[in-house]
C-alpha positions as CSV (number, residue, x, y, z in Angstrom):
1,X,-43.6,11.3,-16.9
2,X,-46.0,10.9,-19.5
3,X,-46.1,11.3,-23.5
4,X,-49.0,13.4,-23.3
5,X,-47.7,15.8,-20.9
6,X,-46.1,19.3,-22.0
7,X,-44.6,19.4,-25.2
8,X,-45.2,17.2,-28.0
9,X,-42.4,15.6,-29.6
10,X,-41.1,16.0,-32.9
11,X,-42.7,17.9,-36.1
12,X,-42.1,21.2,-35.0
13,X,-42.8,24.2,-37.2
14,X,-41.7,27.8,-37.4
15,X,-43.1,28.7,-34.4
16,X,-40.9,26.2,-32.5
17,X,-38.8,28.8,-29.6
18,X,-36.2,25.4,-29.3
19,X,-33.6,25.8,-32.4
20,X,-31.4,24.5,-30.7
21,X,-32.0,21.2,-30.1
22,X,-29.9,18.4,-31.7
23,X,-31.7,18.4,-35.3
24,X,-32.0,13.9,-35.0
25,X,-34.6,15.2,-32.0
26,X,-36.4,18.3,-34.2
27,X,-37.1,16.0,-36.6
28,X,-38.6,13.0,-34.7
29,X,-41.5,11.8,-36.5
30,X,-44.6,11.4,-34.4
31,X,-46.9,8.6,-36.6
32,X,-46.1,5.5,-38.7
33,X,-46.9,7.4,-41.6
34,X,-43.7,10.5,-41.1
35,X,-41.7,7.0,-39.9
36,X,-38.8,5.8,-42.2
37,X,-37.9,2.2,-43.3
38,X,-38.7,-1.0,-41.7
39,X,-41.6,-2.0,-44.3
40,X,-40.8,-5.3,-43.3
41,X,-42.5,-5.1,-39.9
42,X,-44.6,-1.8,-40.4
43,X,-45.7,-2.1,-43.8
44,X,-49.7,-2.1,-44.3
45,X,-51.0,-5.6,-43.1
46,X,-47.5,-6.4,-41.7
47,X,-47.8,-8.0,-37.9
48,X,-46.3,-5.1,-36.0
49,X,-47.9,-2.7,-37.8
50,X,-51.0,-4.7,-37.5
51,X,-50.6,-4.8,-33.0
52,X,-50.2,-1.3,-33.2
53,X,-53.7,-0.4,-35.2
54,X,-55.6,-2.9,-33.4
55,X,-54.5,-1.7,-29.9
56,X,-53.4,-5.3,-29.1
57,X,-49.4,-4.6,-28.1
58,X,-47.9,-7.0,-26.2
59,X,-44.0,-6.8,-25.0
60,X,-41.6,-6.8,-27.7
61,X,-37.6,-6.3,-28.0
62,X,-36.5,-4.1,-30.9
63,X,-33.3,-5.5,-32.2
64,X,-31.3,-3.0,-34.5
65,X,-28.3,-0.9,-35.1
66,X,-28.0,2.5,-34.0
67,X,-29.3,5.4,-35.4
68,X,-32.6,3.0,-37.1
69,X,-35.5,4.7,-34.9
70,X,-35.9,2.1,-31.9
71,X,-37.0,4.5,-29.4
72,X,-38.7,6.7,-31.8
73,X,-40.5,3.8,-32.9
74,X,-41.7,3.4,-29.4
75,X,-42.6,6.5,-28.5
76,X,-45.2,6.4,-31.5
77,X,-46.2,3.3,-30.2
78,X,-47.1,4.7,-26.9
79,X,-49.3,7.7,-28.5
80,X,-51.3,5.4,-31.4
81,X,-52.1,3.3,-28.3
82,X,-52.9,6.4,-25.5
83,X,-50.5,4.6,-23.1
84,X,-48.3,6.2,-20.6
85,X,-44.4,6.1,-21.5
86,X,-41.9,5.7,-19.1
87,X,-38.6,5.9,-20.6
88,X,-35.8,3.9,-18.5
89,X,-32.0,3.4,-19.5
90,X,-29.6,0.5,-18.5
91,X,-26.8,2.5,-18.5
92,X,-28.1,4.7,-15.2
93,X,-30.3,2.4,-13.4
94,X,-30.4,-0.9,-11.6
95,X,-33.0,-2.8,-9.4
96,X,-34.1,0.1,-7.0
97,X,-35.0,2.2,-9.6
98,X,-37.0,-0.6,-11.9
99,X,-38.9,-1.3,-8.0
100,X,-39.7,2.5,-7.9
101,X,-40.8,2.9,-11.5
102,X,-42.6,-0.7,-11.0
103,X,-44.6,1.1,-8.5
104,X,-45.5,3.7,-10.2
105,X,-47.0,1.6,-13.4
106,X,-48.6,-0.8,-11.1
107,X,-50.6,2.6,-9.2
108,X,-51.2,3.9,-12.6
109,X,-52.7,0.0,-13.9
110,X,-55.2,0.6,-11.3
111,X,-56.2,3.8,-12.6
112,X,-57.1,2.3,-15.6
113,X,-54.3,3.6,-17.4
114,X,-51.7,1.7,-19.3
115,X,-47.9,1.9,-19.2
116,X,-45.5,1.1,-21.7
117,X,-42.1,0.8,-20.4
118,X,-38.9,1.7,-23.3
119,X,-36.0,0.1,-21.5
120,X,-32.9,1.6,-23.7
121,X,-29.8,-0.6,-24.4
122,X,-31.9,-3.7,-22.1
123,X,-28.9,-6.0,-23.1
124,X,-26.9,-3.7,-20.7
125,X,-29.1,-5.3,-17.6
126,X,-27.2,-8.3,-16.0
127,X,-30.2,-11.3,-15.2
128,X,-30.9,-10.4,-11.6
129,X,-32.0,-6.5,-13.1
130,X,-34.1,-8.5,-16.2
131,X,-35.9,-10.9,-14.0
132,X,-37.1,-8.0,-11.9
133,X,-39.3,-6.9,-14.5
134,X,-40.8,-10.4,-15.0
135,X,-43.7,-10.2,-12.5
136,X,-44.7,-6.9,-13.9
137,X,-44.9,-8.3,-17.3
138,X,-46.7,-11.4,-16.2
139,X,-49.2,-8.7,-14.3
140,X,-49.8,-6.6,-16.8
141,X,-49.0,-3.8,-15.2
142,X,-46.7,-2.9,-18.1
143,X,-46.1,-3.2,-22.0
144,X,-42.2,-3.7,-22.1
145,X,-40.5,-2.6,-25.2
146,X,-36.6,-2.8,-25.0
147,X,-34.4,-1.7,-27.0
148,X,-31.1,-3.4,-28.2
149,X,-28.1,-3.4,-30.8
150,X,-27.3,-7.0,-29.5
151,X,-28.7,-10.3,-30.9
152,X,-31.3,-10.7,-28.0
153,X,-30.4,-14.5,-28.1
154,X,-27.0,-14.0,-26.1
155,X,-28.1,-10.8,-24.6
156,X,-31.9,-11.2,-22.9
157,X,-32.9,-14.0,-20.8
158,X,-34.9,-17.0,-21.6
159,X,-37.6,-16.1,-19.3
160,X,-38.3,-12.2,-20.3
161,X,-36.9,-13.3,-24.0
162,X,-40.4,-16.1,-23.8
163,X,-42.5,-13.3,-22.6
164,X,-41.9,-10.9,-25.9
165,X,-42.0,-10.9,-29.3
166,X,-38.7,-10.2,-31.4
167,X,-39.0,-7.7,-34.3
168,X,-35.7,-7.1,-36.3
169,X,-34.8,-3.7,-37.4
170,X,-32.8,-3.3,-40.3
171,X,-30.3,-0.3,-41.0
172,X,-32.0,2.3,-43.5
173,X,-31.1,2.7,-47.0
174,X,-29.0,5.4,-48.4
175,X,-32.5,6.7,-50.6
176,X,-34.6,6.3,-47.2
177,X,-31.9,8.6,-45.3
178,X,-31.6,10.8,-48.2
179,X,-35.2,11.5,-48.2
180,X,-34.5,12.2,-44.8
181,X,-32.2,14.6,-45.4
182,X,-34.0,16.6,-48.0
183,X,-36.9,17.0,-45.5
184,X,-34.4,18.8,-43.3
185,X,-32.9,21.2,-45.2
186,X,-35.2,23.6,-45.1
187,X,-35.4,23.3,-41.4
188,X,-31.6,24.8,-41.1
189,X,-32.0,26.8,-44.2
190,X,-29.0,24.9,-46.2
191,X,-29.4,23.9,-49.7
192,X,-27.5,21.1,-51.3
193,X,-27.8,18.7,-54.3
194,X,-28.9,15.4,-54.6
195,X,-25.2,13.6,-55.1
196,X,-24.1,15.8,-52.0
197,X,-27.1,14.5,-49.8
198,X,-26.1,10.9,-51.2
199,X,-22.6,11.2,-49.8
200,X,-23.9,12.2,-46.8
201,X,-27.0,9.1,-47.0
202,X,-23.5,6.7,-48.1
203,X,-20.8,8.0,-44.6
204,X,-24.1,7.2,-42.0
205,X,-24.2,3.7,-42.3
206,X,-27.8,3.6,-42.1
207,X,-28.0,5.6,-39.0
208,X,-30.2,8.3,-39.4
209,X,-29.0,10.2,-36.1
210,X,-25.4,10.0,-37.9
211,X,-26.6,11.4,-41.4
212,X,-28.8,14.3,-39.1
213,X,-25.8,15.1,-37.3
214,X,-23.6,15.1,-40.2
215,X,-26.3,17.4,-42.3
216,X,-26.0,20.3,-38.8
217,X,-21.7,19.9,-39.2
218,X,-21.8,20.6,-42.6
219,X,-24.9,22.7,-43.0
220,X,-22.9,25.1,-40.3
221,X,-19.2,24.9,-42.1
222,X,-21.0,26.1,-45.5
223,X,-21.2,29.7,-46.3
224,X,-24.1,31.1,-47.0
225,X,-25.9,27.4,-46.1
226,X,-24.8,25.7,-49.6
227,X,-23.2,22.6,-49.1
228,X,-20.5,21.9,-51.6
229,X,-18.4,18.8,-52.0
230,X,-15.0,21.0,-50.9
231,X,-17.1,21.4,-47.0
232,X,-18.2,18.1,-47.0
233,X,-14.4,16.9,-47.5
234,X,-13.5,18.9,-45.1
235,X,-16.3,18.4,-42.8
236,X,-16.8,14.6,-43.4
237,X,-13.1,13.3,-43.1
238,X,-13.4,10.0,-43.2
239,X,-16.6,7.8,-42.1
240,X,-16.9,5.8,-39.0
241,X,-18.2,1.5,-39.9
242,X,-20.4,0.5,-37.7
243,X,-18.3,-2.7,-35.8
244,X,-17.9,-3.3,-31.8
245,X,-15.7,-5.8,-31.3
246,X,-16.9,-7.8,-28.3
247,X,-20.3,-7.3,-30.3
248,X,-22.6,-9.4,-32.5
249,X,-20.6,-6.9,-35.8
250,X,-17.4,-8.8,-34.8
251,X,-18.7,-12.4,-35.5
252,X,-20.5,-11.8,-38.6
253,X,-17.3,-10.2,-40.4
254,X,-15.0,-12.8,-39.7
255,X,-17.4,-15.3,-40.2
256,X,-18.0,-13.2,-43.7
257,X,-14.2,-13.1,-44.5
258,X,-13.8,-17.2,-43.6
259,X,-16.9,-17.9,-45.9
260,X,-15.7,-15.9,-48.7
261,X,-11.9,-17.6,-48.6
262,X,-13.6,-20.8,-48.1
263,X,-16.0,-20.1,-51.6
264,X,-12.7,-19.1,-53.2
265,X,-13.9,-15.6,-53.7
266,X,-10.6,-13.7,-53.4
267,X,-12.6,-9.7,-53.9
268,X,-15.2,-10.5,-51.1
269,X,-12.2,-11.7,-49.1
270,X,-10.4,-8.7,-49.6
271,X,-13.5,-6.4,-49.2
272,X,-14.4,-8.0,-45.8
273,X,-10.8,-8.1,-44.8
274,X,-10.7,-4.4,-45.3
275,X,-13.8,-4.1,-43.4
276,X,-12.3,-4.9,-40.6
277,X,-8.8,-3.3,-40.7
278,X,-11.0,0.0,-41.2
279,X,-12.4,-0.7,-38.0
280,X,-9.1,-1.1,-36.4
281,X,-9.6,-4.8,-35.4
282,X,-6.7,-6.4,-33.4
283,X,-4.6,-7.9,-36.7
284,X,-3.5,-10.6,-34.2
285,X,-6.9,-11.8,-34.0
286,X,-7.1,-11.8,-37.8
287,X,-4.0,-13.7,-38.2
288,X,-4.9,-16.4,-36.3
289,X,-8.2,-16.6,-38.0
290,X,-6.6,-16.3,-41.4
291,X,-3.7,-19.6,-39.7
292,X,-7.6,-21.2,-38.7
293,X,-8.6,-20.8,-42.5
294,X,-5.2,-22.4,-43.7
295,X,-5.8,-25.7,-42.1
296,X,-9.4,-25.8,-41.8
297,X,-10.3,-25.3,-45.8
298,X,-7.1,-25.6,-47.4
299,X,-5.8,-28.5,-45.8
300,X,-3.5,-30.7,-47.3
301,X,-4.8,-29.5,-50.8
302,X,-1.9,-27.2,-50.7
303,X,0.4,-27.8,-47.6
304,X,2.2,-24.5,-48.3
305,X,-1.0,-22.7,-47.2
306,X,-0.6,-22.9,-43.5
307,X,3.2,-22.4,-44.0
308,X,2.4,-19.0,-45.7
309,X,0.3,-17.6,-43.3
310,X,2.9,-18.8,-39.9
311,X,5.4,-16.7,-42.5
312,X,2.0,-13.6,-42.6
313,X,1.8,-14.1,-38.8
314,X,5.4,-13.2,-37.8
315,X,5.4,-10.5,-40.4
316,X,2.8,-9.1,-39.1
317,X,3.8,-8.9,-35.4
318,X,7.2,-8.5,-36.5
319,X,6.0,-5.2,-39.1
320,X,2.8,-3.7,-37.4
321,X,0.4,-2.0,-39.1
322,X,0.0,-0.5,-41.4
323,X,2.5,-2.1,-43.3
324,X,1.8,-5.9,-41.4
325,X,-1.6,-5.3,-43.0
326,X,-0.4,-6.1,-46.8
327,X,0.7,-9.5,-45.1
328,X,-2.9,-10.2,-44.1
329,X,-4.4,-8.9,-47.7
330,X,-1.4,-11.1,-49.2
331,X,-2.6,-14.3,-47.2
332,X,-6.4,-14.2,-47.3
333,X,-5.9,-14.1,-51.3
334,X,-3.3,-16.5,-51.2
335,X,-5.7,-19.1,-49.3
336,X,-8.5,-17.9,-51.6
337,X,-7.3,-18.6,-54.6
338,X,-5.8,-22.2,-53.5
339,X,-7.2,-25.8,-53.8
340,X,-9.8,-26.7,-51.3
341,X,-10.1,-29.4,-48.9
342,X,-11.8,-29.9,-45.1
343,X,-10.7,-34.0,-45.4
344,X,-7.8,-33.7,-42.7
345,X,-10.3,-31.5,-40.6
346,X,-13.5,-34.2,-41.1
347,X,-10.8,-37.0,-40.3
348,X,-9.6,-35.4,-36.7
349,X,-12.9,-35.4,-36.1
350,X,-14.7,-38.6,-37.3
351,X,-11.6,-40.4,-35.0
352,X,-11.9,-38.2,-32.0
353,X,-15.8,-39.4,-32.5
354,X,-14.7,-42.3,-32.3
355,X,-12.0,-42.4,-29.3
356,X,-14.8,-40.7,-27.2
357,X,-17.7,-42.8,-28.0
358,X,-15.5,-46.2,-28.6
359,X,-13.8,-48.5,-26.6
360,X,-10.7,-47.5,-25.9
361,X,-8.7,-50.3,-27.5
362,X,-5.5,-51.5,-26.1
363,X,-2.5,-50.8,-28.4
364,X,-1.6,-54.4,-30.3
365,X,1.8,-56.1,-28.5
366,X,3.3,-55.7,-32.1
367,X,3.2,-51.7,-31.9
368,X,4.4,-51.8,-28.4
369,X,8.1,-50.9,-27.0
370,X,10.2,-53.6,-24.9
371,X,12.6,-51.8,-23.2
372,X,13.1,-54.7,-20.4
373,X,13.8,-58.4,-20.9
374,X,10.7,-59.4,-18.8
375,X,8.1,-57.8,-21.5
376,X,9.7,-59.0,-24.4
377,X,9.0,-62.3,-22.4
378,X,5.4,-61.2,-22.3
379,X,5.5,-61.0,-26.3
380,X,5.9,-57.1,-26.5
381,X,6.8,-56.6,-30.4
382,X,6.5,-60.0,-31.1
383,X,5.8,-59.6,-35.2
384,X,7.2,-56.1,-35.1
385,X,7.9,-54.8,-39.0
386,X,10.8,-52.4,-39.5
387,X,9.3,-50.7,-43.0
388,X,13.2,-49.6,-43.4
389,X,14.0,-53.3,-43.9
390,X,11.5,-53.7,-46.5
391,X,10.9,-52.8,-50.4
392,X,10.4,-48.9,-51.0
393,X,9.9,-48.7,-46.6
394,X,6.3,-50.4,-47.1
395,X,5.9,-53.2,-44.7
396,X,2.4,-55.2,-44.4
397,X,1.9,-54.7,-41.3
398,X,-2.1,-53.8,-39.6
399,X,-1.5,-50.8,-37.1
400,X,-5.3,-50.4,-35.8
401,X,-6.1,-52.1,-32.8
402,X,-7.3,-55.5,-34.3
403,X,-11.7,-54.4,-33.9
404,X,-10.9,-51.3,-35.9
405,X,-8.6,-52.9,-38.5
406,X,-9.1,-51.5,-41.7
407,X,-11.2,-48.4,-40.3
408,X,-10.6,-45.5,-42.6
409,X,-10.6,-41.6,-41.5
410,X,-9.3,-39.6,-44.1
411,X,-10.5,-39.3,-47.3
412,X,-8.7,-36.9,-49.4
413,X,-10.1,-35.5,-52.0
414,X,-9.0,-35.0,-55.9
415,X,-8.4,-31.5,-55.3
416,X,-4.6,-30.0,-55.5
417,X,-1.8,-31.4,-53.7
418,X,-4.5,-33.9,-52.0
419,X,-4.9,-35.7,-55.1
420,X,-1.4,-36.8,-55.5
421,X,-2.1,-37.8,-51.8
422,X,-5.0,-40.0,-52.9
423,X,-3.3,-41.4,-55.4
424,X,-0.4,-42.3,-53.0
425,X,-2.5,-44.0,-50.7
426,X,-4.1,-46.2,-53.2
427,X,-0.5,-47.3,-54.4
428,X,0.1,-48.5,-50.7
429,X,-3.5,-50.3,-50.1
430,X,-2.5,-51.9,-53.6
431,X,1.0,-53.1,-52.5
432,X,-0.7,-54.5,-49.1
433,X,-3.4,-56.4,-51.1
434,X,-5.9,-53.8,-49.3
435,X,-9.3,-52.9,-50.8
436,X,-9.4,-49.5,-52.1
């Protein structure tokens, strides 16, 4: 169906007969100039903005959260540019429907009319349903725009990904969705202040549809339409973070809590760590990030790390949550606030560099066992040294295979524990008449 048939979307006035629509759809905007946020891509000059005027769209994925205008943004798109707009979800349709509506654009092409295709949620299409839409792009019998809270690098194919241009939505600010808000008051005749319509701005997460939603909830709890903080307490409860854990959100906490115990930063830990508990992450899958941490950054720089968080793990299977969760918030500052090292995590990995890019060397007949009479005939352990049987247990003896003698791995550092480590090793390479 197109745009331009029946009624027009959004900016309706009094005389609007449909109150009762979801307020999110009453209030759609209908031109870039009524459109919130994303200045960054639709600001004057910018290159979206820019397609748009000049009637030069080409496909393009709109990667953003929820709630930040993707298929709003579209729809305008579709009337700046007089194009037909066929809306089409992943969720409810798979190849037989993208041949039927294929049809229909193609038919429409020859017309001389354009269409501009809004695939909702694309990422939700497995390859096979992507790559049916790619000789229709190549055609030009449609302008795809999808739509996607997924990084479009994991989620789209190469091949349609090659074919379109990315533009990145950001979530809106709290003063762009309070604006929002105070547009809409008057529309469901409720007054409320400006720290009330913060509150609301601060619980959305930068989804507008969340904040409009919110705004009806509260709007409708509040006596004679005045919002107060005592409905919107009651009202609110507590707000929803945005997370999904098999989603793009999931990676960049973690990988925000490792960062911030790595730059021993023990309030950013603690902040990101909460960020997740909030959002009811699996604390399994934290404590065995949190173990990762111990031996990853810490290291031998403090060898008690990794033995605190095995003690945090058990607690926290053996406790649950919520009280397991003051284990976690105890470790993460604990390997915060510790000495830093990654030498015994460089080392494992310079030598396994080596083992599978090397020879493999055969193991000198002085480090090998002769457990029968026949190879200690052969010279197994022939020039053997028992360190036992010499001063302080320090022997001279070369243990590398005899091409990688005096190969070095590890390289602590002068940090914590590790630097009475470095310090050790040195006296040993001295005893031996090593070089340092």
């Amino acid at each position: 169906m197109s745009l331009f048939d029946g009624e027009v979307l959004g900016g309706p006035g009094p005389e609007d007969p449909d109150q009762k629509r979801p307020l999110a759809d009453r209030l759609r905007p209908v031109s870039l100039d009524d459109y919130a946020g994303q200045e960054h891509v639709l600001g004057p000059g910018k290159p979206l903005r820019r397609q748009i005027e000049q009637d030069r769209l080409t496909s393009i994925i709109l990667w953003g959260p929820p709630g930040v205008g993707k298929t709003t943004l579209a729809q305008i798109i579709a009337r700046m540019t007089k194009s037909e707009f066929l809306p089409f979800s992943a969720v409810l349709s798979g190849i037989k429907e993208i041949k039927g509506v294929m049809a229909d654009a193609e038919r429409l092409r020859r017309l001389g009319r354009r269409t501009i295709l809004f695939v909702d949620e694309i990422h939700r299409f497995n390859r096979a349903q992507q790559d049916a839409f790619l000789p229709y792009v190549e055609k030009g019998d449609i302008v795809l725009i999808g739509a996607t809270t997924e990084n479009p690098s994991f989620e789209v194919n190469a091949a349609l990904l090659s074919r379109s241009k990315v533009y990145m939505l950001r979530a809106l600010t709290n003063e762009e969705i309070a604006g929002l808000l105070r547009k809409a008051l008057p529309l469901i005749g409720a007054t409320a202040s400006e720290e009330t319509l913060e509150k609301i701005a601060e619980v959305s997460n930068g989804d507008a549809r969340s904040a409009y939603n919110t705004l009806e909830v509260v709007a409708a709890a509040s006596p004679g339409g005045v919002i107060t903080d005592e409905v919107m307490a009651d009202a609110l409860g507590r707000k929803v973070l945005l997370y999904d854990k098999s989603g793009e959100e999931h990676y960049n906490l973690i990988s925000a809590l490792h960062k911030s115990v790595r730059s021993s930063d023990p309030d950013a830990a603690l902040y990101w760590l909460a960020r997740m508990l909030e959002s009811g992450e699996d604390r399994m899958y934290i404590a065995r990030r949190v173990v990762r941490m111990s031996i990853e950054d810490i290291g031998l720089a403090d060898p008690r790390a990794m033995e605190q968080c095995i003690a945090m793990q058990k607690t926290v299977h053996f406790l649950g949550m919520p009280e397991g969760d003051l284990a976690l918030a105890q470790a993460v500052l604990y390997l915060a606030v510790a000495p830093k090292s990654d030498a015994a995590y460089n080392a494992l990995g310079s030598v396994l560099n080596e083992v599978r890019n090397g020879r493999a060397e055969p193991v000198p007949m002085h480090l090998r066992n002769a457990p029968t009479k026949a190879m200690k005939s052969w010279g197994y352990g022939d020039g053997y040294q028992h360190a036992h049987q010499f001063e302080d247990a320090v022997n001279e003896m070369e243990c590398h295979p005899e091409p990688l003698a005096g190969r070095r791995w590890y390289l602590p550092t002068e940090r914590g524990v590790e630097k009475r480590i470095k310090e050790r090793i040195e006296e040993l390479r001295t005893r031996r008449g090593q070089p340092l």
